[in-house]
C-alpha positions as CSV (number, residue, x, y, z in Angstrom):
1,X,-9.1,-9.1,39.9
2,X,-6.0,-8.8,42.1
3,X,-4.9,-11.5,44.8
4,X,-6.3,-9.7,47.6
5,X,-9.9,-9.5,46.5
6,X,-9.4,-5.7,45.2
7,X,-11.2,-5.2,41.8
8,X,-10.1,-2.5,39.5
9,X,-13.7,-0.9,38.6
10,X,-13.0,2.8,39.3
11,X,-10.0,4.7,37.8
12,X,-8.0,5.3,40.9
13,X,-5.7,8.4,40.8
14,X,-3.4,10.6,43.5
15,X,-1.5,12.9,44.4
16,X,0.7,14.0,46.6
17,X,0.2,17.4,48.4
18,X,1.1,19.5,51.7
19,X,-1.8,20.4,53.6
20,X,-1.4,22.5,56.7
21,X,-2.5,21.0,60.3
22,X,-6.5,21.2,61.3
23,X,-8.6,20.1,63.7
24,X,-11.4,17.9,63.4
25,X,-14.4,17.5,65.7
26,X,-16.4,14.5,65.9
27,X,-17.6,11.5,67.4
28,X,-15.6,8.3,67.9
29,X,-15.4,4.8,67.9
30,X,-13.5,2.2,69.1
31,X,-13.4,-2.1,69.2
32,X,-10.7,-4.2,70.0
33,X,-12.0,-6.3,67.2
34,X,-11.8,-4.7,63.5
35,X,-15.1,-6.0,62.4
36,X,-16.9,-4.6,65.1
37,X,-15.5,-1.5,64.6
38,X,-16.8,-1.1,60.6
39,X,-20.7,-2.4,62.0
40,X,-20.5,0.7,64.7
41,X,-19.4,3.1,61.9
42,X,-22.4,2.2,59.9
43,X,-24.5,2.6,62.9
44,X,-22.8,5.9,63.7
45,X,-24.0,7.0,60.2
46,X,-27.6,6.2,60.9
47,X,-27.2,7.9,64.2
48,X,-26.1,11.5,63.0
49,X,-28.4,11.1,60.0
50,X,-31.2,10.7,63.2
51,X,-29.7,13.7,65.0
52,X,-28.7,16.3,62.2
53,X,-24.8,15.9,62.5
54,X,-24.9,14.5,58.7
55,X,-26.2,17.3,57.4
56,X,-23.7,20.4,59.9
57,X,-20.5,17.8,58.7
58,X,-22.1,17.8,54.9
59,X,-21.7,21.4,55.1
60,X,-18.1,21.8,56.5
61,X,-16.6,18.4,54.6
62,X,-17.0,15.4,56.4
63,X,-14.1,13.8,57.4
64,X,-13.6,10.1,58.5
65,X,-10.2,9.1,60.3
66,X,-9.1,5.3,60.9
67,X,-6.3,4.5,62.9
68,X,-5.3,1.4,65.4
69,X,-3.4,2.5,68.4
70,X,-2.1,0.0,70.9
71,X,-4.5,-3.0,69.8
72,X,-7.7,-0.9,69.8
73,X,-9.0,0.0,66.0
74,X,-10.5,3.7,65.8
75,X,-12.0,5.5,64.0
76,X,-13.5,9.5,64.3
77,X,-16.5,11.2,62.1
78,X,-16.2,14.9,61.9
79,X,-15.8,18.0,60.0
80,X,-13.8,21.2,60.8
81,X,-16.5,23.0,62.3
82,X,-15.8,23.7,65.8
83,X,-18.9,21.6,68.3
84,X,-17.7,22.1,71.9
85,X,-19.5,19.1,72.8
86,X,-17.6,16.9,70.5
87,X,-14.3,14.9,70.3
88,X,-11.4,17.3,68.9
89,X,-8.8,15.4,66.4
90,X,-5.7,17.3,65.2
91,X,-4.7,16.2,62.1
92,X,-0.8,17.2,61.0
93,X,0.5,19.6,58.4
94,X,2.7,17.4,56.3
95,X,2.6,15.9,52.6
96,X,-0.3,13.1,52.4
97,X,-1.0,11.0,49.6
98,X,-4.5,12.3,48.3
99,X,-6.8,9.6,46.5
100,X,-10.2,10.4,44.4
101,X,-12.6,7.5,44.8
102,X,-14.9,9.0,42.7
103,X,-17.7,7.2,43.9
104,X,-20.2,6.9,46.7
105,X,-20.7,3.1,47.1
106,X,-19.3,2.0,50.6
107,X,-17.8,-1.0,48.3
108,X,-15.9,1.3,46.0
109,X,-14.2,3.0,49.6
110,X,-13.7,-0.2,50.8
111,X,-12.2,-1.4,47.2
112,X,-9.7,1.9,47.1
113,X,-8.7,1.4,50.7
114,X,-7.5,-2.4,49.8
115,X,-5.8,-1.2,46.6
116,X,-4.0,1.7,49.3
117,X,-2.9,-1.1,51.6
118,X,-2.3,-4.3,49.5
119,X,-1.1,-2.6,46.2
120,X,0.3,1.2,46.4
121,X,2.0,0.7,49.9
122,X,4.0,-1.9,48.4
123,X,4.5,-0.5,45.1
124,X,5.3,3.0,45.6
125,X,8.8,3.9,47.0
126,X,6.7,6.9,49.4
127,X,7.6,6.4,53.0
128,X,4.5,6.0,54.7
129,X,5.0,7.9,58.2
130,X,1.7,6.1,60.0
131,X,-0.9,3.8,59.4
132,X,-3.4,6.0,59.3
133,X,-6.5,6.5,57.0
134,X,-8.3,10.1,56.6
135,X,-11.2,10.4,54.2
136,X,-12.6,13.7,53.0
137,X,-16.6,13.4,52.1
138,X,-17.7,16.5,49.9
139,X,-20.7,17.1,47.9
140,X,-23.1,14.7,50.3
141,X,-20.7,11.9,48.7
142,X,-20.9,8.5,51.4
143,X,-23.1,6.1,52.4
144,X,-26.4,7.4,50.7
């Protein structure tokens, strides 16, 4: 176990690869307070698993983007598929660092996104452009 509470269970491997810009659509979040913001996403989850958006996001990769933006911590749940009603996100074409969890235990996420910020940030020589997480859900793989 590493200084920062981050426990090496799950093999954690990346890449590096260009990916072309996309839009997502989706609802969002926001706190001023971090910790509020991680209890509305797991309310958020029981909310679209209520209303069917789980299952239309399941279908089109579900994507989860965390970002903070002038003190205010955000984050947006969404897939590709265009829902007027929705919030639209465009992501940008660039090169992103692309890490496999390989698991679906919120812990493991949480685990992989310490070791991004307290370990590979510091230890790679990759310039990181923003502080911005983006996670890609496929195969029905979070919060089960």
């Amino acid at each position: 176990e590493f200084k920062d509470g981050y426990q090496n269970k799950n093999i954690i491997s990346y890449k590096i690869e260009k990916i072309k810009e996309f839009d997502i659509y989706g609802f969002i979040i926001s706190s001023s307070i971090k910790k509020d913001v991680q209890y509305k996403i797991r309310e958020l989850y029981k909310e679209i698993k209520e209303n069917k958006f789980y299952d239309i996001f399941n279908q089109n990769e579900r994507y989860g983007l965390s970002f903070e933006k002038n003190n205010e911590y955000y984050y947006v749940l969404g897939s590709k598929k265009k829902i007027e009603d929705l919030t639209k996100i465009t992501i940008d074409g660039g090169e992103y660092a692309i890490f496999e969890v390989g698991s679906n235990l919120q812990s493991d996420i949480v685990s992989t996104i310490k070791f991004i910020k307290n370990i590979w940030y510091n230890s790679s020589n990759i310039c990181i452009k923003e502080d911005i997480v983006l996670e890609c859900y496929i195969k029905n793989n979070c919060y089960n």
